[in-house]
N, C-alpha and C positions, 0 to 999 in steps of 0.2 A: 504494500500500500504506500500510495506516493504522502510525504509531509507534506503537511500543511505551506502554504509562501511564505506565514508569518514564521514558520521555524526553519525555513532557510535562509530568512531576512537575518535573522539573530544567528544563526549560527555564522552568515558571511562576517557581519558586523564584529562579532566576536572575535574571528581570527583574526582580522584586518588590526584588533590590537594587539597582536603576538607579533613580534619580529625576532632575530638572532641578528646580535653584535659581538665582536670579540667572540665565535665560540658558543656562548650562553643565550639560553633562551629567555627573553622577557615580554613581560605583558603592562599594557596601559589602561590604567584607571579611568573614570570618568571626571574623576578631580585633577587627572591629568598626574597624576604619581606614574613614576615606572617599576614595578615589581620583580625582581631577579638578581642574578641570572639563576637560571635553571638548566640543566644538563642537559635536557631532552623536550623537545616542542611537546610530548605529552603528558609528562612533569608541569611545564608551563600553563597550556591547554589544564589539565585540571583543578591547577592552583588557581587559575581564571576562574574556574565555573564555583568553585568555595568560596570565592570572595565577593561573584555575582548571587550565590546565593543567603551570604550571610546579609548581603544591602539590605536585598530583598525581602529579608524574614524579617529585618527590623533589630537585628541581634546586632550590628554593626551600624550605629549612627553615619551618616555623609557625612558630617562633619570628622568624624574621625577616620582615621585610612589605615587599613591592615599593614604591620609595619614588621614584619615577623625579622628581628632583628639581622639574622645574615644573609638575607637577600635582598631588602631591598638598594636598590641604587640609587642612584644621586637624580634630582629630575632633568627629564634632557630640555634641551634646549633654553 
């Protein structure tokens, strides 16, 4: 059975913020944080969908940003 457009829209959008720099995989926030690096794009890829679903449950304020001490990096740009 074919997905829905809406869960290819989110799933495009979602990888769009994974890229690999230096080696390591990271992912981007909607606060604009950069999260990584991670070994493996499905390392990264899952640490994405925990930290889209903690937003979402309400267990992680927007104002605050998952910050799990030895991955995140510096913000780019």
């Amino acid at each position: 059975m074919a997905q829905p457009d809406t869960y290819n829209a989110q799933a495009k959008y979602r990888t769009s913020r994974m890229f690999m720099d230096k080696g390591g995989w990271y992912f981007r926030t909607r606060e604009g944080d950069t999260v990584g690096p991670f070994a493996e794009e499905l390392e990264a890829s899952t640490q994405l969908e925990v930290y889209i679903r903690l937003v979402n449950s309400g267990l992680l304020p927007f104002d605050e940003v998952l910050r799990p001490a030895p991955v995140l990096a510096k913000r780019a740009g």
